[in-house]
C-alpha positions in Angstrom: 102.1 84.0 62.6 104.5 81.3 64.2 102.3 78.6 65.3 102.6 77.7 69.1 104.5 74.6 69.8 104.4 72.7 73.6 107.6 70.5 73.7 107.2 68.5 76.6 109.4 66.1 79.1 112.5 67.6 78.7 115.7 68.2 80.7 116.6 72.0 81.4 120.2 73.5 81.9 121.0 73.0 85.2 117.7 72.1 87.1 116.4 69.5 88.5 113.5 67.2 87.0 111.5 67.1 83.7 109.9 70.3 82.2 107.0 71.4 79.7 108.1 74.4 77.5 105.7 76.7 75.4 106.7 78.7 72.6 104.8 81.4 70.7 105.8 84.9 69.6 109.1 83.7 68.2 109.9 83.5 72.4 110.1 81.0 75.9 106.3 81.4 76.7 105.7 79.3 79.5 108.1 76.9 81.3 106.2 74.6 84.2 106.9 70.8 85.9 106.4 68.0 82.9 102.5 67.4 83.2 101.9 70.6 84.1 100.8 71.9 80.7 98.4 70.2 78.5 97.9 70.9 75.0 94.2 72.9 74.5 94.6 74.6 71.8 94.0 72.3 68.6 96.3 74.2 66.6 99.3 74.1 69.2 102.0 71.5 67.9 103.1 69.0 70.3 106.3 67.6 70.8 107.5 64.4 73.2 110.9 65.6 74.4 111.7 62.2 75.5 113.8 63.1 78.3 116.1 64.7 76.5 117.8 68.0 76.8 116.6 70.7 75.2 119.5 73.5 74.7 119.5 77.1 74.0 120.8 77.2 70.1 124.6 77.5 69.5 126.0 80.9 68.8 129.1 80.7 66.8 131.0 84.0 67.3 134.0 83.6 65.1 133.6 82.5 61.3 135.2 83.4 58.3 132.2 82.3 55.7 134.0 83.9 52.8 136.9 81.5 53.1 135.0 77.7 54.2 135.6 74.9 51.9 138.9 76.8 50.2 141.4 73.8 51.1 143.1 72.1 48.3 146.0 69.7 48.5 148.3 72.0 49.9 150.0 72.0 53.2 150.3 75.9 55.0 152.1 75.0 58.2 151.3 78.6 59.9 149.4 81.3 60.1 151.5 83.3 57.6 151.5 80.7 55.1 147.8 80.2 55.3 147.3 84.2 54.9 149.1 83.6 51.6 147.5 80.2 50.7 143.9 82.0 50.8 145.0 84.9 48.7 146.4 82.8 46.4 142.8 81.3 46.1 141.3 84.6 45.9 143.6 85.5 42.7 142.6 82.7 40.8 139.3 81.4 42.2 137.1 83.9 43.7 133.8 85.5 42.0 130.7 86.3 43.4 128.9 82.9 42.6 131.6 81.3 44.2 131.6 83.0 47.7 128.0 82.9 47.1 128.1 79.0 47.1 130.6 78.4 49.0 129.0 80.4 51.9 125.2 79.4 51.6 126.8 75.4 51.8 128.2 75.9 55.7 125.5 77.3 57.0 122.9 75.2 55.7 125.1 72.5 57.1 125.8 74.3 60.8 121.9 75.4 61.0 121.2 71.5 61.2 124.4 71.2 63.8 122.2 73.6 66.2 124.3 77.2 65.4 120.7 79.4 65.5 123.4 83.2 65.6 126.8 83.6 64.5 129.5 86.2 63.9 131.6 86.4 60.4 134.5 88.1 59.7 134.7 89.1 56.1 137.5 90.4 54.3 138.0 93.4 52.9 141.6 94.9 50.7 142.6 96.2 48.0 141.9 93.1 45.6 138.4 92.2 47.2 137.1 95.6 48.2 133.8 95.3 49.6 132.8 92.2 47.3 132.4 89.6 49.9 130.7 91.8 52.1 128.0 92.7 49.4 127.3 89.0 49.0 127.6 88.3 52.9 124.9 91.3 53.4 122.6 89.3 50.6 122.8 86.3 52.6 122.1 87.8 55.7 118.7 89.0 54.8 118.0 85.3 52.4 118.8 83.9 56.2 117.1 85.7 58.2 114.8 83.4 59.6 117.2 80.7 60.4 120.1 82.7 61.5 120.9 86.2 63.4 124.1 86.9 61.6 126.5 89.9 62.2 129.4 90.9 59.9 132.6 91.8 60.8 134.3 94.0 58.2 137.8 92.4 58.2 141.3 93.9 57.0 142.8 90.9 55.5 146.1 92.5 54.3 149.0 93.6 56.5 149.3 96.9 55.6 146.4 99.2 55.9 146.3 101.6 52.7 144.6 104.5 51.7 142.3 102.7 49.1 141.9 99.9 51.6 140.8 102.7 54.2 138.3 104.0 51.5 136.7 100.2 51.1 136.6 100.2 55.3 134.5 103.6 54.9 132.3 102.5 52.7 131.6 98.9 54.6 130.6 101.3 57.8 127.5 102.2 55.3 126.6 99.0 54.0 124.6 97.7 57.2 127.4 95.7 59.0 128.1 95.1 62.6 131.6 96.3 63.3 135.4 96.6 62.1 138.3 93.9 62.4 142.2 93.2 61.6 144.8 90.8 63.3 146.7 93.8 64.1 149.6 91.4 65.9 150.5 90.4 62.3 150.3 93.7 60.7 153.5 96.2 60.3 151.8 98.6 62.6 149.6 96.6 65.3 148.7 100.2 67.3 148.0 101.9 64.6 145.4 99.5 62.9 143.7 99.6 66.0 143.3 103.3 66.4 141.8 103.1 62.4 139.2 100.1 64.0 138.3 102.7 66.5 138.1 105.5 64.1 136.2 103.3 62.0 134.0 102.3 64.7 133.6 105.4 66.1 132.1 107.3 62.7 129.5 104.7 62.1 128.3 103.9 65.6 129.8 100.4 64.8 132.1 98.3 67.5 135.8 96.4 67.0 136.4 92.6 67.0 140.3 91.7 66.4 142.7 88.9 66.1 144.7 89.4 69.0 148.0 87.7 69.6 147.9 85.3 67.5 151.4 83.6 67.9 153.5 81.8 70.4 155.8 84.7 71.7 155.3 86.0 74.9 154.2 89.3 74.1 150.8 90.5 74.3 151.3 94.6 73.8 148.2 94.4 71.5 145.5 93.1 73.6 146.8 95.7 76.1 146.4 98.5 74.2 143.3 97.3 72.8 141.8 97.1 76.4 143.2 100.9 76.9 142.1 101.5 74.0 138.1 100.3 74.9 138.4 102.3 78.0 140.2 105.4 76.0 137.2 105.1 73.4 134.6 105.1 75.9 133.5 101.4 74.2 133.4 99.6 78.0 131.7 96.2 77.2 130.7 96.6 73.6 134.8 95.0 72.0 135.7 91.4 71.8 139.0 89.8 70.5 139.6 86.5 69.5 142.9 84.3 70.1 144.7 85.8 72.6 147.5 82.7 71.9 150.8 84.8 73.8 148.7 84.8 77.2 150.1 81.6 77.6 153.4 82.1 77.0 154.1 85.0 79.3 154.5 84.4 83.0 151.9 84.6 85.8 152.1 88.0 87.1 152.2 89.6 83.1 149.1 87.2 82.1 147.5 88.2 85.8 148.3 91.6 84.9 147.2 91.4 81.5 143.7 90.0 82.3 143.0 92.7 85.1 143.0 94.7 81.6 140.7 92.6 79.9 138.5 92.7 83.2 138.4 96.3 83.3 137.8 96.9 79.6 134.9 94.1 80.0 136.1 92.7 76.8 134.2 89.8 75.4 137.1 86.7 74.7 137.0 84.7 72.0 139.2 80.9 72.1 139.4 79.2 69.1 141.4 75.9 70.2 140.7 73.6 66.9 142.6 76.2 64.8 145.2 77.1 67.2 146.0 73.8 67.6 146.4 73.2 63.8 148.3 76.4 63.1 150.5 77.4 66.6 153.7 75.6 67.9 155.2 74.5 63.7 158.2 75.7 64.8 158.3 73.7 68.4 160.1 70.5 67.8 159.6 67.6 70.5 157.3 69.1 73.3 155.2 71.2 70.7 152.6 73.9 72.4 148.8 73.8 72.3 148.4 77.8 71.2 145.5 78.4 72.9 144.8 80.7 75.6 144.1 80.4 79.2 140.9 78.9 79.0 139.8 78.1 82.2 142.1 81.1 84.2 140.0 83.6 82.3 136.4 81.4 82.8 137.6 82.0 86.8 138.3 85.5 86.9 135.3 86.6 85.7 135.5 87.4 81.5 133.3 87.0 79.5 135.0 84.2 77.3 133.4 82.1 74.4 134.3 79.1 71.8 133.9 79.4 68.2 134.7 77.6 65.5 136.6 80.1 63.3 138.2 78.6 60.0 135.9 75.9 58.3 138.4 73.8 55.8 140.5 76.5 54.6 143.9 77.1 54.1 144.3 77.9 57.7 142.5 74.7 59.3 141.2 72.0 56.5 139.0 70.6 59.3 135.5 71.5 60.7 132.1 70.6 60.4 130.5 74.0 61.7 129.2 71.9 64.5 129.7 74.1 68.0 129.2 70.8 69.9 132.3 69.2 67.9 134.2 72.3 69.0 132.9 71.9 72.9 134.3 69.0 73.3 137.8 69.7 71.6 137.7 72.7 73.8 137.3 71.0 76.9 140.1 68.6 76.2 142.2 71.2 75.7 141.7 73.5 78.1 141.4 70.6 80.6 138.0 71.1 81.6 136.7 67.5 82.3 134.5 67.7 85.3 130.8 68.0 85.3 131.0 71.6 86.5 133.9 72.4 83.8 131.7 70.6 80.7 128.6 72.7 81.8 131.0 75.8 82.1 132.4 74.9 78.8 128.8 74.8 77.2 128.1 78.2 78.4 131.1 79.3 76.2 128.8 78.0 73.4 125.5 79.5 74.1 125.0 82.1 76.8 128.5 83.7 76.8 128.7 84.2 73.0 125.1 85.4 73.4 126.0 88.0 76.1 128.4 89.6 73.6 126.3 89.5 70.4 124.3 91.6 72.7 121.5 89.6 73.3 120.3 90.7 76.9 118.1 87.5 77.7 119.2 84.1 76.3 118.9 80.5 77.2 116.2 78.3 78.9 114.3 80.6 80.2 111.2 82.6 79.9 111.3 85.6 77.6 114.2 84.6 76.1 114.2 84.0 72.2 113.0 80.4 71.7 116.6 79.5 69.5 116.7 76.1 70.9 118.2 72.9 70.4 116.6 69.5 71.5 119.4 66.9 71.8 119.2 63.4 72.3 121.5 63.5 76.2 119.8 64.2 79.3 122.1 67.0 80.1 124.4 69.4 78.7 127.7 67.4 79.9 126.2 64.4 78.2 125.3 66.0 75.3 129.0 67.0 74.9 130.3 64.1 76.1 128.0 61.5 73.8 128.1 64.1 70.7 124.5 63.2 71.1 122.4 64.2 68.1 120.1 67.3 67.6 116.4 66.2 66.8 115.2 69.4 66.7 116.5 73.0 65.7 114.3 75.5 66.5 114.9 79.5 65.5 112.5 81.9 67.0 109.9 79.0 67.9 109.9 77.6 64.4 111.4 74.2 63.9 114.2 74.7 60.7 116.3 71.4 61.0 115.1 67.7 61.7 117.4 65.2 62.7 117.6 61.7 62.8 119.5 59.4 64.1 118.7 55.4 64.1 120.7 52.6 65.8 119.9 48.9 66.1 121.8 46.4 68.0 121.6 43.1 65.8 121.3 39.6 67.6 122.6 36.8 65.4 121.2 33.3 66.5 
């Protein structure tokens, strides 16, 4: 049994004052005015929260584990060319041990950074099969009490073939989460997306895609994919990442475009620090950001998120797996610099990706899972601001990371 921990005179998303917080059962127990709780119980751990803020854990909803720390010395200047750079790797690289290794390294490294759920894409083809997935599902349960982790299954070719199909199949009874594909870069984007629904449909599973991820104005996948949510009677339950060409169509299409995403109640994904990297190579002078319309769809109502995506890789040889690295590039870049924005912007980090994992109760509050964060800021804009540092990581009321962080201002005579 978890032993009770009391962390005491901490900040709180978005009220007022100092708090005590009690965890016990792996949830929020008790949440009361700082002084309000004293520790009784001899066996109840106590913490001095130091007036800082203490976070709901991180939830990372787009990875792709299988390819982190695949970079070499060579330059893929688009998503195309970083496709090919990974399959390249795969041809002469890969094994089990080295996915294995490769894998286990990021999370213990993103665990410490505050991530306490995440979402992976994993790739499946012709080459691979389900190999990557066998060794994701491994690490899944070795994790478990550090991490909720669900698993994408992920086309990763751009054709979808029969024996392809077959690995898909046989993914759907392995114990992931749900089917994926980039469908926009595929020969036949609608017709990828009715095999993800098929998919999904056989083994009660749901779709997350790649959508429209390029800078033409043209976003005829995420529309059907919304139709297609509402055709499939999956209202709620499909997210897509990307979504890059909503910004380069014109108002009424993207307002038209985002009604759809409304109605479908898609869950968004933005993934600025790889967009960035990869979108606008062919722009010369006044070179595009290629990310989405950050802050338009926060306002109208969707359900939109920040992940990290692609952790040095072919397609973006930077990342730490830190989501509060990836806040603060997102709020530059969506131009989100007010208080209001930055504590919008960390709901994109916690709650909203939490909402579409499917957790019903998450955050600072009581009942909720006790994945927490305590960082060293006395509030969530600071936090991002400062890139203060995590003391304490917390999964299910048990501490799994300690963090510390010294500084001394020297006086010289």
């Amino acid at each position: 049994m978890t032993r009770k921990t009391l962390i005491q005179n901490v900040h709180l998303f978005e009220r007022e004052g100092l708090y005590d917080v009690q965890l016990g059962s792996g949830l929020i127990e008790k949440i009361v005015p700082f002084g309000g709780m004293k520790d009784s119980d001899q066996q109840m751990r106590c913490i001095d929260g130091e007036e800082g803020f203490l976070s709901a854990g991180f939830v990372d909803l787009h990875m792709h584990l299988e390819k982190t720390h695949t970079i070499g010395d060579n330059e893929y200047p688009g998503l195309l060319d970083a496709i090919m750079g990974f399959r390249q790797y795969v041809e002469e690289h890969i094994s089990v041990e080295d996915v294995e290794r490769r894998i286990e390294k990021t999370l213990d490294t993103l665990i410490c950074h505050g991530t306490t759920s995440l979402r992976t894409h994993i790739s499946v083809d012709e080459t691979l099969g389900t190999m990557p997935t066998e060794v994701m599902l491994r690490i899944k349960e070795k994790y478990r009490d550090k991490l909720d982790i669900q698993i994408i299954a992920m086309l990763s070719a751009l054709t979808f073939s029969d024996e392809a199909y077959a690995y898909f199949d046989k993914s759907g009874t392995m114990g992931i989460d749900g089917f994926g594909s980039a469908p926009s870069v595929c020969d036949e984007p609608k017709k990828i997306i009715d095999k993800m629904f098929d998919l999904a449909e056989k083994h009660g599973k749901f779709v997350d895609i790649h959508a429209d991820e390029h800078d033409q104005p043209n976003v005829e996948t995420i529309d059907y994919f919304a139709d297609q949510i509402i055709a499939r009677g999956m209202v709620g339950r499909c997210s897509a990442g990307h979504l890059c060409a909503l910004s380069a169509v014109d108002e009424q299409k993207a307002e038209e475009t985002i009604g759809k995403i409304l109605a479908s109640e898609m869950h968004v994904i933005t993934l600025p620090s790889c967009n960035l990297y990869l979108m606008g190579r062919d722009d010369k002078g006044t070179i595009r950001r290629g990310t989405t319309r950050v802050k338009q769809l926060y306002q109208a109502g969707v359900n939109i998120s920040l992940a990290s995506d692609n952790i040095r890789d072919p397609f973006r040889p930077f990342g730490n797996g830190d989501m509060l690295e990836e806040t603060l590039l997102t709020a530059q870049v969506a131009q989100m610099g007010t208080y209001s924005d930055l504590r919008s912007v960390y709901r994109m980090a916690t709650m909203n990706p939490a909402k579409a994992m499917g957790m019903e109760k998450y955050g600072t509050v009581e009942g909720a899972p006790a994945d927490l964060v305590l960082l060293e800021a006395p509030s969530a804009e600071e936090a991002i601001l400062s890139q203060s540092n995590k003391r304490y990581v917390f999964k299910r009321g048990r501490i799994v990371c300690e963090n510390r962080r010294s500084t001394k201002m020297i006086e010289e005579d």
